[in-house]
C-alpha atoms as an extended CHARMM CRD file, in Angstrom:
* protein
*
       113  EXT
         1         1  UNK       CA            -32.7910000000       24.4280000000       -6.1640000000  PROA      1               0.0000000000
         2         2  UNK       CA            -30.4790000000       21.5660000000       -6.3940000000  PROA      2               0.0000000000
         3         3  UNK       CA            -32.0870000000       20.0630000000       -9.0910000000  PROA      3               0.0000000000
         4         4  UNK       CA            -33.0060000000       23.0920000000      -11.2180000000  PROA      4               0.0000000000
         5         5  UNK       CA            -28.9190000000       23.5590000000      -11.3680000000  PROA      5               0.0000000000
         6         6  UNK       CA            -28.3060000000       20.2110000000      -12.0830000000  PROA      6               0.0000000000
         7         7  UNK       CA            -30.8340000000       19.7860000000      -14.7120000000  PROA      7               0.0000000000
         8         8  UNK       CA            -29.4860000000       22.8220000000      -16.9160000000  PROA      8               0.0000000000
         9         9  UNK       CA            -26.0140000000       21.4260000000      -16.6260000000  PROA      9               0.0000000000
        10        10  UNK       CA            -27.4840000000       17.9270000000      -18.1910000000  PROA      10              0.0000000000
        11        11  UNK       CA            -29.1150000000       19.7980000000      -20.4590000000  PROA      11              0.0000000000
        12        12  UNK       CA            -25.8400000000       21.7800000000      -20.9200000000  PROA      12              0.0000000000
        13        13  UNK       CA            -23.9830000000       19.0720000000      -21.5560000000  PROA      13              0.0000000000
        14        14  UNK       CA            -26.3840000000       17.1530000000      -23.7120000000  PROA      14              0.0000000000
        15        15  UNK       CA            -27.0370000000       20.3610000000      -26.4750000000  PROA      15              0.0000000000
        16        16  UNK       CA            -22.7100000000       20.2730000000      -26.2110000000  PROA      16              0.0000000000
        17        17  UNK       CA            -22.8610000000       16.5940000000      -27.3080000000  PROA      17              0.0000000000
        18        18  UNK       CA            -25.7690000000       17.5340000000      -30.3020000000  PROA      18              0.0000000000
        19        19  UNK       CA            -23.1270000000       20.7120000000      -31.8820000000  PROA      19              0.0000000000
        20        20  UNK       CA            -20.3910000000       18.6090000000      -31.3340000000  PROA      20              0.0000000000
        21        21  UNK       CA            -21.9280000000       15.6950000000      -33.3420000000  PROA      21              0.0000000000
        22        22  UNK       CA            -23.1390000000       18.0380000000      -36.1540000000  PROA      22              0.0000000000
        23        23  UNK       CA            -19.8350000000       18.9630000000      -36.3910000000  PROA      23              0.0000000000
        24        24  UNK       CA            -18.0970000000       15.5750000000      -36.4900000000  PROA      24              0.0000000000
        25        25  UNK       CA            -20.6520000000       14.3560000000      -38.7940000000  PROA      25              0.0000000000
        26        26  UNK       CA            -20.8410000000       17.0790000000      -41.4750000000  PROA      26              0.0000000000
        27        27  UNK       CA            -16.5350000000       17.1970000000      -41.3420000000  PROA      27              0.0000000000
        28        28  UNK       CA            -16.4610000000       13.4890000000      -42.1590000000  PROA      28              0.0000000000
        29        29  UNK       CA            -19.3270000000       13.6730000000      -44.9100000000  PROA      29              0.0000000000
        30        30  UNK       CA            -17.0250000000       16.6140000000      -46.7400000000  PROA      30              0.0000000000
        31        31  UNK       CA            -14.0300000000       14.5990000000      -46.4480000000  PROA      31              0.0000000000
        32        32  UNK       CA            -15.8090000000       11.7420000000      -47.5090000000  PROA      32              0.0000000000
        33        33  UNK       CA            -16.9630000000       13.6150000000      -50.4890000000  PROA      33              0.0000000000
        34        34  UNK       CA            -13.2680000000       15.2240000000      -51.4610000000  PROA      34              0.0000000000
        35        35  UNK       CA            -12.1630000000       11.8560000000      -51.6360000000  PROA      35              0.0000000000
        36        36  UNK       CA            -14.9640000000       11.0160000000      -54.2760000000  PROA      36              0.0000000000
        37        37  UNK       CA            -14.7290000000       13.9410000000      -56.2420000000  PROA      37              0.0000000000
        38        38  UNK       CA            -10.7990000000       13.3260000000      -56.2860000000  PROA      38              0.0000000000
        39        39  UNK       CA            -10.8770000000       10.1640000000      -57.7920000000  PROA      39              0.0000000000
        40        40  UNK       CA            -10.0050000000       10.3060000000      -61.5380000000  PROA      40              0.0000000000
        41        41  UNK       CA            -13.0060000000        8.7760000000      -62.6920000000  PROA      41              0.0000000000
        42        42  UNK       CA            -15.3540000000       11.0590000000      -60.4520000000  PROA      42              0.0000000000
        43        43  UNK       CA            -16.7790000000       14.8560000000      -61.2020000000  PROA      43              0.0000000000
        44        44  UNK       CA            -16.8880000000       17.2980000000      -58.8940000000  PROA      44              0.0000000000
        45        45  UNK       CA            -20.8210000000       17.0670000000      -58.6510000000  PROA      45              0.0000000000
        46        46  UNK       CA            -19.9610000000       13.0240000000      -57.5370000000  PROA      46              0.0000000000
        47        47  UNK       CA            -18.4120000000       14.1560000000      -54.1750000000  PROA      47              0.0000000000
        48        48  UNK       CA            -21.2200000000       17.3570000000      -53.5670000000  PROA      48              0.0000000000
        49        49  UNK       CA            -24.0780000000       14.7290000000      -53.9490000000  PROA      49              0.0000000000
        50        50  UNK       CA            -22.0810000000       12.4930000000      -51.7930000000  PROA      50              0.0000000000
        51        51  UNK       CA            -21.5640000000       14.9070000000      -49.1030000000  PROA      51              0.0000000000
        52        52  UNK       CA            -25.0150000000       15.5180000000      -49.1970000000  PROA      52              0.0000000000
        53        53  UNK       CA            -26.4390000000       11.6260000000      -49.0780000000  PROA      53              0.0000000000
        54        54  UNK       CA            -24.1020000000       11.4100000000      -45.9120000000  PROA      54              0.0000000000
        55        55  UNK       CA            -25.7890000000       14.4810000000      -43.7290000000  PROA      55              0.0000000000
        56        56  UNK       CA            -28.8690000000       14.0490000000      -45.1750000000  PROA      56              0.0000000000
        57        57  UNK       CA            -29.0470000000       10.0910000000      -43.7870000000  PROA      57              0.0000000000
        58        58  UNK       CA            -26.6780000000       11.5480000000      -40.3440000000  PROA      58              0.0000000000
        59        59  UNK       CA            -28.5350000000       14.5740000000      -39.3370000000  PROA      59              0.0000000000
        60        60  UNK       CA            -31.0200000000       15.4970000000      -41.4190000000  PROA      60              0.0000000000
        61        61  UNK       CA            -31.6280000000       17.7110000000      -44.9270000000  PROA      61              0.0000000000
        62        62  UNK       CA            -31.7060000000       20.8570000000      -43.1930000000  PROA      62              0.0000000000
        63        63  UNK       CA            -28.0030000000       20.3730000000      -42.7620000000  PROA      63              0.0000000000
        64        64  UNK       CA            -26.6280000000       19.7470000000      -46.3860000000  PROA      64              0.0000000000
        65        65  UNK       CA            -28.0770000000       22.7640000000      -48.1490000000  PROA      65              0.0000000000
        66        66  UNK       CA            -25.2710000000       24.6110000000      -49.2480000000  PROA      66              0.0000000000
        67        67  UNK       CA            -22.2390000000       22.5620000000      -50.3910000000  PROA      67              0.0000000000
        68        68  UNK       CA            -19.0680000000       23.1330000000      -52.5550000000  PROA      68              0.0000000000
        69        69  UNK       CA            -16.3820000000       21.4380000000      -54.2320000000  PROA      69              0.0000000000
        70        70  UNK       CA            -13.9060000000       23.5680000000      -55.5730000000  PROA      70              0.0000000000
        71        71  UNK       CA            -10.0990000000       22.7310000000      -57.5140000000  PROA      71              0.0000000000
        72        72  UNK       CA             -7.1890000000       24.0190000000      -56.8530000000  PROA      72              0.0000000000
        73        73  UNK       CA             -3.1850000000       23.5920000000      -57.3340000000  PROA      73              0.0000000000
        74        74  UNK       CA             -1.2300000000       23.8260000000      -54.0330000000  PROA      74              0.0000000000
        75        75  UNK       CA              2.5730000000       23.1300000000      -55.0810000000  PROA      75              0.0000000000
        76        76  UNK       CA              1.7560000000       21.6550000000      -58.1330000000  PROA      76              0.0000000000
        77        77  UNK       CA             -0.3390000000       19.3840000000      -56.6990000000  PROA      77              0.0000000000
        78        78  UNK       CA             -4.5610000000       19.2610000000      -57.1120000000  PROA      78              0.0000000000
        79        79  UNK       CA             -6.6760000000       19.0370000000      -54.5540000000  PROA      79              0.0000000000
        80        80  UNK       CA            -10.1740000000       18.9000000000      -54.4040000000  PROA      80              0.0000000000
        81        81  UNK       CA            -11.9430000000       20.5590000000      -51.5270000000  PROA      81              0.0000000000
        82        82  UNK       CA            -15.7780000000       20.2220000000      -50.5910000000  PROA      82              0.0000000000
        83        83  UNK       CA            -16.6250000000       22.9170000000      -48.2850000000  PROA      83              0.0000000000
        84        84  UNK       CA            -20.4760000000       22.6790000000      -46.3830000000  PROA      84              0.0000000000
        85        85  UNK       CA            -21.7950000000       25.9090000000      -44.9230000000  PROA      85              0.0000000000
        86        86  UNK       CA            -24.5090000000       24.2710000000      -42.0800000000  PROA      86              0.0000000000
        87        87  UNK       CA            -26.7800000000       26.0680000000      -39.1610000000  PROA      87              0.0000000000
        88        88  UNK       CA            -25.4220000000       25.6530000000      -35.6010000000  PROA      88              0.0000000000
        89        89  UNK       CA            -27.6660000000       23.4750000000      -33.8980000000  PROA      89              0.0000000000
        90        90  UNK       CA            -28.7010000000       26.2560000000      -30.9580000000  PROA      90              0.0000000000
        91        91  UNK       CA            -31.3590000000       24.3060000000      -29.1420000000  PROA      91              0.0000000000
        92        92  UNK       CA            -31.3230000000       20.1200000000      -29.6610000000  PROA      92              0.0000000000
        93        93  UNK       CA            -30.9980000000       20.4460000000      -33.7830000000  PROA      93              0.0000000000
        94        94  UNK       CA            -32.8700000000       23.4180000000      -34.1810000000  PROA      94              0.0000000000
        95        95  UNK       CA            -31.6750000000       27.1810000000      -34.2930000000  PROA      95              0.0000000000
        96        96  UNK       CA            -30.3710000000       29.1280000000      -37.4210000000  PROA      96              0.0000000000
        97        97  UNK       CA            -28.4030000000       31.5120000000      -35.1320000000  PROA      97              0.0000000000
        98        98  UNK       CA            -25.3400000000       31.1420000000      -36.3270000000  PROA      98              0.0000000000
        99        99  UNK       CA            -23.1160000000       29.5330000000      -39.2900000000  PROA      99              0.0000000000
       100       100  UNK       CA            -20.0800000000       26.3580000000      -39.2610000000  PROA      100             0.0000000000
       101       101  UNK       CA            -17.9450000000       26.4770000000      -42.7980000000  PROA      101             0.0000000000
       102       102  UNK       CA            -16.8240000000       22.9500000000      -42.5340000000  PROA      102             0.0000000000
       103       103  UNK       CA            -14.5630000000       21.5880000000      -45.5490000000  PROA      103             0.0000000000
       104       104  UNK       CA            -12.3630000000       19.0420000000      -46.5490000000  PROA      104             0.0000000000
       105       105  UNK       CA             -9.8200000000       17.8760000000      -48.7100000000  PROA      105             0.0000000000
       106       106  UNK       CA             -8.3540000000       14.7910000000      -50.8650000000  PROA      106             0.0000000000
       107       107  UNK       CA             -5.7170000000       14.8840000000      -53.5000000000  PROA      107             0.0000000000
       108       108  UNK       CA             -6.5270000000       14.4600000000      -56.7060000000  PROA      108             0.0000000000
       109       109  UNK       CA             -5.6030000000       11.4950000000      -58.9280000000  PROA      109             0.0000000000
       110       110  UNK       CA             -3.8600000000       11.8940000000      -62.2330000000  PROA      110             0.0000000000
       111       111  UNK       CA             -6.0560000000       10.5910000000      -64.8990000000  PROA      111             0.0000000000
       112       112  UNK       CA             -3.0370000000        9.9150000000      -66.9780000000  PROA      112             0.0000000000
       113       113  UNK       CA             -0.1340000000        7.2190000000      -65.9930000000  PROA      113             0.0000000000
């Protein structure tokens, strides 16, 4: 009886430690790609495929389908935002059941000055 309750809270615990990896990694692999896409030399599509190299070689390719990098002018200044829509990982990495929206953002650099 013991056991049985202490093996689901390992096993609790461990499937906690999996989402919140997923998480970590796919937030760091849009940031990672906003800051690509941002620099003045880069295109947009430079930070998406990026992005996408990053969870592909951290989690797996099941995790960087749907990615986006999108411009926009916040108080005059641009930023560049990749956002990655990716499955919550329900039981170890599998599990469709629900959706993250994970996104970040780097300021553009001026291509002039």
């Amino acid at each position: 009886m013991v056991s049985g309750l202490l093996s689901l809270v390992f096993v609790s615990v461990l499937q906690l430690c999996i989402a919140v990896h997923v998480r970590n990694t796919v937030t760091d692999s849009a940031v990672a790609g906003a800051r690509q896409a941002a620099l003045a030399d880069q295109e947009p599509a430079d930070g998406a495929r990026l992005a996408r190299a990053l969870i592909t070689a951290g989690i797996g390719d099941g995790y960087a389908q749907d990615i986006e990098v999108t411009e926009s002018a916040v108080s005059g200044t641009n930023i560049v935002t990749v956002t990655v829509t990716t499955p919550i990982p329900v039981l170890g990495l599998l599990g469709p059941q629900g959706v993250w929206e994970l996104s970040g953002r780097a300021i553009a650099e001026d291509i002039e000055g």
